[in-house]
N, C-alpha and C positions, 0 to 999 in steps of 0.2 A: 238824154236822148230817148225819144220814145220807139216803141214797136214800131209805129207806122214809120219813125224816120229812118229806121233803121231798115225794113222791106223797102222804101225807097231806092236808097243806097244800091240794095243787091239787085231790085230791076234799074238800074242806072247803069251798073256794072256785067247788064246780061249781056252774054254772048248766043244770040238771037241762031246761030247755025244748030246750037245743040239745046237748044232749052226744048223745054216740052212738058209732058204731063208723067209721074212718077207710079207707076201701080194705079197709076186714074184716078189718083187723090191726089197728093201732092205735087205744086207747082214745082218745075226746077227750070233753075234761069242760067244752071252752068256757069257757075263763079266760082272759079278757083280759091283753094283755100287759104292761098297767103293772103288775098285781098279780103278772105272771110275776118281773118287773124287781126290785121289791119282794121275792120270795122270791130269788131269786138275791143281791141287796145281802148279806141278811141269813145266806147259803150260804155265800158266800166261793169263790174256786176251788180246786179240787180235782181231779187229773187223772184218779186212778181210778173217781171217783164221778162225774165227766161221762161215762166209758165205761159206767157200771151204770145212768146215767139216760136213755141212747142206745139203750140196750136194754129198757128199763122197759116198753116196749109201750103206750106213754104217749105222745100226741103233744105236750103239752105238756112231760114229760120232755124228749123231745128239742128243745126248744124251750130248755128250760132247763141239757140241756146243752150248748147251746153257748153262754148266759151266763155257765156257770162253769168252761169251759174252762182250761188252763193253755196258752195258744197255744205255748209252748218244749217246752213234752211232745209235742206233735201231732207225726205222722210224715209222711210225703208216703202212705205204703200205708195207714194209716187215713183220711186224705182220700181217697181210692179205695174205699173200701171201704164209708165213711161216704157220699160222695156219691150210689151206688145203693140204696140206702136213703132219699130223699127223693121223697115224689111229693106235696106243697102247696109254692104259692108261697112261702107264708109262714116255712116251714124253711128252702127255695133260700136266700131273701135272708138271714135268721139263719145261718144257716151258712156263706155267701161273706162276710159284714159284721164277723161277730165269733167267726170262727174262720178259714179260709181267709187272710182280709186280713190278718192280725197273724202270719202263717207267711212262712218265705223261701219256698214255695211258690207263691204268690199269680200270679206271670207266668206259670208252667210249666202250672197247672191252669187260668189263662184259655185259654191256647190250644189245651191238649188237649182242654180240657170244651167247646170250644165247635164243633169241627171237624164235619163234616157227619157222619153214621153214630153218632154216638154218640145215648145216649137221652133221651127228650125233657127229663125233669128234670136230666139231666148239662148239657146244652147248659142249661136254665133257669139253675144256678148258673154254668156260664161264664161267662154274658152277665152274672149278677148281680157274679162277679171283676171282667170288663171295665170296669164301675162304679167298684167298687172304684179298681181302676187310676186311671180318667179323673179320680178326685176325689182320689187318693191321691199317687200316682206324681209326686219330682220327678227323675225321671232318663229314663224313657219322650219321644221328640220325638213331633212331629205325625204321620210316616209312618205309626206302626205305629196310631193313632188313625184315621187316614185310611183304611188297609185293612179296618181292619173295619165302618165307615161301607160301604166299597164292597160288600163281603159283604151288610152288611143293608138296604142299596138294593136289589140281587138276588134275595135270597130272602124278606124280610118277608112278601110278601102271599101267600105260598106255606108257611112254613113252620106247624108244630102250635100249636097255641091257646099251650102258656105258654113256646114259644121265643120265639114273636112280642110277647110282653111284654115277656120277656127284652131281648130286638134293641132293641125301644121305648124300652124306658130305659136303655138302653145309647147310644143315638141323644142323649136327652135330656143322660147325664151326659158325655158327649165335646162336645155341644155347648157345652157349660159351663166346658170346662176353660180355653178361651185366645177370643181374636176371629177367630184364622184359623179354628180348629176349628168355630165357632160357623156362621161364614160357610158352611163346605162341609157341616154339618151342618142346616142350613137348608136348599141347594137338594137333601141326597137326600131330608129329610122333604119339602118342595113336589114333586117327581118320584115319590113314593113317594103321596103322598095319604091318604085315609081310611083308617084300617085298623080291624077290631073284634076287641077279644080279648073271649070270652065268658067273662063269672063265675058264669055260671049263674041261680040265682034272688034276684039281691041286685041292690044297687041300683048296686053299684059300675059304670065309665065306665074307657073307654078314655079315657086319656089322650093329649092332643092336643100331638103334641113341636114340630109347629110353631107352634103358638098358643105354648107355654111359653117357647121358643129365640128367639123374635121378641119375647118381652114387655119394658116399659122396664124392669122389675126387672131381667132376667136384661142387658141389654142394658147398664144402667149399671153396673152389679157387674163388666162386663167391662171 
């Protein structure tokens, strides 16, 4: 399946009420992601055609390439190069989840992506690695989990709309990993308090990491 048949596809399956223009570069045709998932199944991966579909000018392209990623092709300078290139949530997380995570990169690009100075969406896919990590990682101890808990005690209620999501569930999947973690992830979310990241005109919710990190799901699962 080439590029083109595949942008096919996603204007085939556009829902014309919400598509539009993205930041004033990229196209989006507003197709849901199981149907992204669905075209990707049926793509196969492919490592030059995840570069032409990165490029497509297609926000859904890039959505889909990093479903059909070849993670062994990925270089550490196209992750650099690819990460300033992302400004929706929704790439951040696709692209730390199912390209970044599956690279030996994964440690080197949480910690540089996530350091203070970098740009907002750089830091958004750090914090989304640092997930990664916290659900991924069996070789990482509690220290290195614990300092970045202290970072995002410090600057959450201070930092840009989608670092502070970032930090958020970055907060939630560190609390998740062990009961020690769980414990000191608890009292920076109670010391941290309410926080609101804005989604603009929809109906989505900040999510509450200490309602979730206190609940008996997460609590017996630990």
């Amino acid at each position: 399946m080439t590029t083109k048949d595949i942008i096919n596809q996603v204007i085939e399956l556009s829902n014309p009420k919400y598509a539009g223009t993205l930041n004033g570069t990229d196209k989006v045709y507003a197709v849901g992601l199981m149907k992204l998932r669905a075209i990707a199944r049926a793509a196969k991966r492919d490592h030059e055609r995840a570069l032409e579909l990165w490029h497509s000018g297609v926000h859904e392209g890039k959505l889909l390439a990093t479903l059909t990623e070849e993670s062994k092709k990925v270089t550490s300078a196209q992750l650099d190069k690819q990460v300033r290139e992302i400004h929706t949530f929704d790439l951040a997380d696709y692209f730390a989840k199912n390209v970044v995570a599956k690279t030996p990169f994964l440690l080197e690009k949480a910690n540089e992506w996530t350091a203070q100075g970098q740009p907002e969406f750089v830091r958004r896919v750090g914090y989304a690695c640092v997930c990664a990590l916290a659900k991924g990682s069996k070789t990482l101890d509690n220290n290195y989990f614990v300092k970045h808990l202290t970072i995002i005690e410090l600057e959450i209620k201070k930092a840009s709309n989608w670092v502070k999501e970032g930090q958020n569930y970055a907060l939630i999947a560190i609390g998740c990993r062990n009961q020690a973690l769980n414990t000191k992830a608890l009292k920076v979310a109670d010391t941290i308090g309410e926080i609101t990241v804005s989604y603009g005109d929809t109906s989505c919710k900040t999510t509450d990491a200490f309602k979730i990190l206190s609940s008996k799901k997460i609590q017996q699962k630990l």
